[in-house]
N, C-alpha and C positions, 0 to 999 in steps of 0.2 A: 504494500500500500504506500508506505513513505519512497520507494524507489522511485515510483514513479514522479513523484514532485520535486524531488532532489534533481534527475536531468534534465538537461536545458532542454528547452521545447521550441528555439530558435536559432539557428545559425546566424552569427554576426560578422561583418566583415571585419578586418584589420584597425585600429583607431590610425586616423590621418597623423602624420607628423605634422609640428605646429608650421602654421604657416600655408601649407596645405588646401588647395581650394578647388572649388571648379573651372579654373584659369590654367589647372596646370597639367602635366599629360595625362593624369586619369579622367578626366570628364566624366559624369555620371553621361548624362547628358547633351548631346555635343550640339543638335537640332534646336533643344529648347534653349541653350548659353547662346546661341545665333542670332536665334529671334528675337530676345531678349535685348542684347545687347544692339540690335539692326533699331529696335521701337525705343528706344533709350538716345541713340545716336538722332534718329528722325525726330522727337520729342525736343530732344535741346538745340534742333534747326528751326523747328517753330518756333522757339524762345525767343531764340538770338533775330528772326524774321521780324517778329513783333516788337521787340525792343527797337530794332532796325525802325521800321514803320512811324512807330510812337514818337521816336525822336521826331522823323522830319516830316510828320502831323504836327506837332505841337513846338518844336522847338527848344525841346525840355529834355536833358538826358533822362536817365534810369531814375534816377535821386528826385529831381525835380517832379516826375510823374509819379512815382509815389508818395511825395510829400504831396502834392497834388488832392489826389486818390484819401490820401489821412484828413487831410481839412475839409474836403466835400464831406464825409461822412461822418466827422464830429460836428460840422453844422447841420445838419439833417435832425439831430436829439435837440 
């Protein structure tokens, strides 16, 4: 009866040495670190677009648009 709960009831792989990630030649996952990293890359091209945009709409860098942005909406209360 105790034999049975005493062995493991799961195979576990190796622990990572520190440092260790999904960057480095074992990838769990090599498709989803792609895609991943592809919608990460596109996402901070929209940023850097719109930043782009906003300045030379308004004439305001980064700072100035958000100090902007803080004062319309503490006068709104």
């Amino acid at each position: 009866m105790f034999a049975a709960m005493t062995r493991p009831a799961f195979q576990y792989e190796q622990p990572e040495r520190f440092g260790e990630s999904l960057t480095t030649a074992r990838p769990w996952n090599k498709s989803a670190l792609t895609f991943v990293e592809r919608l990460n890359g596109r996402a901070a091209m929209v940023g850097f677009s719109a930043a782009v945009l906003g300045e030379l709409f308004t004439g305001q860098g980064i700072v100035g648009q958000l100090t902007g942005v803080v004062r319309w909406y503490l006068e709104l209360g």
